[in-house]
N, C-alpha and C positions, 0 to 999 in steps of 0.2 A: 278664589285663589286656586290655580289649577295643580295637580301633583300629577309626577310621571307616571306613566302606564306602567301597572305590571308585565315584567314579561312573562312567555310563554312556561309551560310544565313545571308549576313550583311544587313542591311538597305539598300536601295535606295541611299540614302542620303553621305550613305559613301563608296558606289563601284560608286558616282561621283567626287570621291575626291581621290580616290587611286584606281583603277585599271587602270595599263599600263603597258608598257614593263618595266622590270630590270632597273636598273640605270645600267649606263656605270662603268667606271673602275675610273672615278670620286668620283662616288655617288653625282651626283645632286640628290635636293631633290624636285625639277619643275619640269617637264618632259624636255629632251632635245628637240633644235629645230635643225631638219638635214637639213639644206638646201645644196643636191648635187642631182643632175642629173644623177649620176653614185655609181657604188661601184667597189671599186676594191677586186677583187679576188686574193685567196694566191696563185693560179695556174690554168692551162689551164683545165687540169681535175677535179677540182675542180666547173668553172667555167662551163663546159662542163654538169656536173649532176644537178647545180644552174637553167640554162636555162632549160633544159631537165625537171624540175621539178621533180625530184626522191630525192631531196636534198633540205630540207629548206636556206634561205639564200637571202637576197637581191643582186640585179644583177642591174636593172636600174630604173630611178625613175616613166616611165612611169607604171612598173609593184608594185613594192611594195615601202614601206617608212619605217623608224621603227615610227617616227613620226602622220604618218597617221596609220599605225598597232596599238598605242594608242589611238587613239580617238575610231578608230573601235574596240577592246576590250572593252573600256568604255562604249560604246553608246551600243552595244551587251550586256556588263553585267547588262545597266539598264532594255533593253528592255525584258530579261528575252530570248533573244536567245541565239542557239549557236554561232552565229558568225554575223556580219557586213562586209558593204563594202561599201566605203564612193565610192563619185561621186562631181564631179567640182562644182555642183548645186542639186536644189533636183527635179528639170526637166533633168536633167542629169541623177537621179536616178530612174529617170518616162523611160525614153526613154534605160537606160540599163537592166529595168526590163521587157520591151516589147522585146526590142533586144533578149533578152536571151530566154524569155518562147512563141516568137510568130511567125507561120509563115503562107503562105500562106492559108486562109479556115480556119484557126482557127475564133472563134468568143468570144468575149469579151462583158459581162453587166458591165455597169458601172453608176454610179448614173447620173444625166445631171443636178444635183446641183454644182457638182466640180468646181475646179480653171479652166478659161476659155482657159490658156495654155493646160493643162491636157485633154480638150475635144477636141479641138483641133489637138494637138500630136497626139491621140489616133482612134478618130474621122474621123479628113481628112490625115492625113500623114501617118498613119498606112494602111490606107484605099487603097492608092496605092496601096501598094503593096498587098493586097486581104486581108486584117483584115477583117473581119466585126466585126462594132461594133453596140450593142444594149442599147439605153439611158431609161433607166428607174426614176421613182420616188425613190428618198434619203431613204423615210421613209415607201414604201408599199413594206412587204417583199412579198407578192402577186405579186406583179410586177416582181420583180426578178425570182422568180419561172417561173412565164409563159415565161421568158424570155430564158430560158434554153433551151440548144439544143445538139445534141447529138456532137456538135464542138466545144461547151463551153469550153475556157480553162480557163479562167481568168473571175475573180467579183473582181470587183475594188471600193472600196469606201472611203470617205472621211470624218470623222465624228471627231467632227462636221463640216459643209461642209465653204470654204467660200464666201461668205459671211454672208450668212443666218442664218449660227449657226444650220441645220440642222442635226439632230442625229438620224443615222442608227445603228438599233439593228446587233452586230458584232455575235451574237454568232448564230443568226437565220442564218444570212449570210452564215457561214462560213460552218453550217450545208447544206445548200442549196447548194455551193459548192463544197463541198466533197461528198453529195448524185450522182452525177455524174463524177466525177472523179477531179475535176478543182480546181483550190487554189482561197483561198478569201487574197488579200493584203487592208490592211488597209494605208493609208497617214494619219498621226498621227502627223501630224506639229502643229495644234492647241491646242494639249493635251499636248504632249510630253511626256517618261517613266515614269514623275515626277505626271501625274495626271489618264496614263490611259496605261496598257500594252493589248496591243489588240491579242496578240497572249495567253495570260489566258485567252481567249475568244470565242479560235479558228482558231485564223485568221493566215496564213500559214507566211506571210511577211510583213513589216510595212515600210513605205515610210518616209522617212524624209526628208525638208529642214532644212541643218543644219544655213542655214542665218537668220531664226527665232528665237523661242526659245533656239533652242540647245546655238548658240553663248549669241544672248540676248542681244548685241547693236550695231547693224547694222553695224559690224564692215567688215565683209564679206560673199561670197559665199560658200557653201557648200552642201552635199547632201549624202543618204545613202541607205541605204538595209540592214536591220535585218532580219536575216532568220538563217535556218537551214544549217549546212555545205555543205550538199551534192546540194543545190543550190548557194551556196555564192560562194562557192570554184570552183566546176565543170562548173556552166552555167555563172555565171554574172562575176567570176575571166578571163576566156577567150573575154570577150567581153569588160573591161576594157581595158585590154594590147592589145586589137586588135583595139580597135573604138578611144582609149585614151580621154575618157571622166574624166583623174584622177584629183582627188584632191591634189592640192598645199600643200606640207609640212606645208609653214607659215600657210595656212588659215586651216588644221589640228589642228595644234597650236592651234590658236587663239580659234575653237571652243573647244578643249579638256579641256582649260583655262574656259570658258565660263559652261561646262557643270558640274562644281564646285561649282555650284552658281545657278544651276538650281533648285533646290527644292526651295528654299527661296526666289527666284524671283518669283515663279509662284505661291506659296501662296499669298505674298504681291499685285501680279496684279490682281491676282481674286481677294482679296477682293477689292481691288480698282474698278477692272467691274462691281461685283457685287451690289454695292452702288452707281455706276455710273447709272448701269441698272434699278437700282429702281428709282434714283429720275426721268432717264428720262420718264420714264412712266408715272408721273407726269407731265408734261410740257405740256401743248398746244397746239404748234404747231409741237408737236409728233403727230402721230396718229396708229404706231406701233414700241415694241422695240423686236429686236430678240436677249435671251440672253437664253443659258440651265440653267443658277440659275436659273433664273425669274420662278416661280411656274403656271407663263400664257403661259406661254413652250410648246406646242403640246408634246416635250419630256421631262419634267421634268425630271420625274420619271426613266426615262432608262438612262438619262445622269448623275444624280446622284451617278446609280449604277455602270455606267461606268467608270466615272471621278473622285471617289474618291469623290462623296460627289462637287463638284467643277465644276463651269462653265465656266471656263478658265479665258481669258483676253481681249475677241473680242468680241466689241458690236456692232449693227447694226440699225437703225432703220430708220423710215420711217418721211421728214418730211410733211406736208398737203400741198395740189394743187390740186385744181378742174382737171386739164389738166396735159399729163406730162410735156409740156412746162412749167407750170407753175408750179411743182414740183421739175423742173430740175433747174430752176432759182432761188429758194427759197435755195435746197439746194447747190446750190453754193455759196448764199449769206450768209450762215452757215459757209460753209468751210471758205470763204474767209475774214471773222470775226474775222476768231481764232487769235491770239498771241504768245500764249503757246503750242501750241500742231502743230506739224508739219505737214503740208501739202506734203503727200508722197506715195507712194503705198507698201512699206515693210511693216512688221509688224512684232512682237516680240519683240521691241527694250525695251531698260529703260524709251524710251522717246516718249507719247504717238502719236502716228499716226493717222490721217482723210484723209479718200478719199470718192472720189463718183464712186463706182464699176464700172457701167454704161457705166463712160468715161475712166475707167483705168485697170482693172485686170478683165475688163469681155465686156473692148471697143471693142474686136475686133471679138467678137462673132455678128450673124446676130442679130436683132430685133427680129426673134421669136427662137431664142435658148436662148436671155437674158429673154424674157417674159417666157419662158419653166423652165428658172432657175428663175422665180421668182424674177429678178432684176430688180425695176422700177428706173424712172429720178430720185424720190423723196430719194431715199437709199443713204444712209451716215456710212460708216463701223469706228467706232474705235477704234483702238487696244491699249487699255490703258496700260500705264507704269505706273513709279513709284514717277511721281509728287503727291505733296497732292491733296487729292481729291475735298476740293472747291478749290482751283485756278483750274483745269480740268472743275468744275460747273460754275463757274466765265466765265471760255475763250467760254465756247459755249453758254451760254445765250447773250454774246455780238451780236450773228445772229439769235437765237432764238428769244429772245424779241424785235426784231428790223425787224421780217417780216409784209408787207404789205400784 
């Protein structure tokens, strides 16, 4: 059953609500969920051009879905590309975007605020096999610069970063980039299309986990690559069907479901961050809060212009310890206070998250690459949902008010 074309320049809001594949000969009006492993073909030559690739048409579930073909048009038409290509995870979509644009002697700048997997991957696993890579400051595009080399393939960054909430100017980036021949990819998990499209900015490719935002309650894994065809299709499409990092039809599903709900979910958590981030600034036994509203921002001003005016949903701050020993135990007696707010290390959900970086999504970096990313004992990240906002003030003054 065929449905009318969308037209041209719709909102945001409404190419996450209707752009996908065709309805079937049904006409659902959900997206369908394929769950098979296989397609079967009308014939051998038929079958023959399918694999060969001279012939649209699905063949097997490791190579395409019509299910995940939906999410990835959707998530494409918010991010303002031409095309998507989902990944198991969106370290899945870190490790298919190096797979594809890196080899031996190449070299790679990438911020050394990033997620501590990302430095990682990139850092030592890459490194085997002859990457080099170069860790610069999030926020000195001076840094970036000197860091160029004539084997510069890749600038990679992460803005805002997490935990810190650090905000890299994309458009200097991207300039700095392209001044040498090299792509700048943006990981855009704490923004999402709904606050910030980084490729209006410049930027060649945009990273996404979709178990964040995109989905929105931590219902599952997911991950992506917004780019231009002739990289989606040509470099990172052979390196899916060949590495088979793919994404599961259901968890397609679930996030294409999820990215329906994504503009009005990310209004309502910012402003929840945002009034979360003020009063903790207030609080005593604060002594710093990282948020891009917060006008005490090193980036206010660029995050504003990046983010739509908006500082997402992830706040961070610091609680007070003479020692980190006694930072570290202060802020565990924080976390370990809460009620209401889950003790976790995902983020994006409905339902706000607290961890301590330190021991969990930046545990496994050395001591001086967590002090290089600025991550002390005392750092408490939380990624606020959509509880009201005193019971959120309520569950953390229960460790706040109660330190010795």
């Amino acid at each position: 059953m065929a449905s009318s074309k969308l037209p041209d320049k719709l909102h945001r809001d409404t190419l996450a609500v209707r752009v996908a594949l065709e309805p079937s000969q049904h006409g659902e009006n959900s997206e369908a969920l394929y769950l098979t492993s296989g397609f079967v073909q009308p014939d051998a030559e038929t079958a023959a051009r399918r694999f060969a690739g001279t012939e649209e048409g699905y063949t097997y579930g490791r190579t395409s879905n019509p299910t995940v073909t939906s999410f990835e048009q959707r998530l494409a038409a918010l991010e303002g590309t031409e095309a998507a290509i989902a990944a198991s995870t969106g370290m899945g979509a870190i490790l298919m975007m190096c797979m594809g644009l890196l080899k031996s002697g190449d070299h790679v700048i990438c911020s050394r605020s990033m997620f501590g997997s990302t430095i990682n991957l990139i850092g030592r696993e890459f490194g085997k096999f002859g990457v080099e890579t170069t860790f610069v400051s999030q926020t000195d595009v001076g840094e970036w610069k000197s860091a160029l080399k004539p084997s510069t393939k890749l600038l990679f960054a992460e803005t805002p970063t997490n935990p810190l909430t650090d905000v890299c100017d994309i458009a200097a980036l991207a300039d700095l980039a392209h001044s040498v021949g090299a792509l700048l990819a943006v990981d855009n998990c704490f923004c999402t299309p709904a606050l910030q499209r980084p490729v209006e900015l410049g930027a060649d490719l945009v990273i996404h986990s979709g178990t964040k935002y995109l989905d929105g309650q931590g219902r599952v894994m997911a991950g992506a690559i917004c780019g231009p065809s002739k990289l989606i299709v040509d470099v990172f499409g052979p390196v899916v069907r060949t590495a088979g990092m793919t994404l599961s039809p259901f968890n397609a599903w679930v996030v294409l479901k999820g990215l329906e709900t994504l503009g009005i979910r990310m209004q309502a958590q910012c402003a929840n961050a945002l009034a979360f981030a003020q009063w903790l600034e207030k609080q005593p036994a604060v002594s710093r809060v990282y948020y891009p509203g917060l006008a005490s921002h090193p980036q206010h001003e660029l995050a504003m212009r990046q983010q739509s005016g908006q500082g997402g949903a992830v706040v961070s701050f610091d609680v007070r310890g003479d020692t980190p020993e006694i930072a570290r135990a202060n802020a565990f007696h924080v976390i370990n206070s809460v009620r209401v707010m889950s003790i976790a290390t995902n983020l994006g959900d409905t339902k706000t998250i607290i961890t301590h970086p330190g021991t969990t999504s930046h545990g496994r970096l050395t001591e001086v690459q967590r002090q290089a990313a600025g991550i002390g004992q005392g750092l408490i990240r939380v990624a606020v949902g959509l509880e009201h906002i005193e019971d959120l003030k309520t569950d953390l003054l229960r460790g706040l008010d109660t330190l010795t």
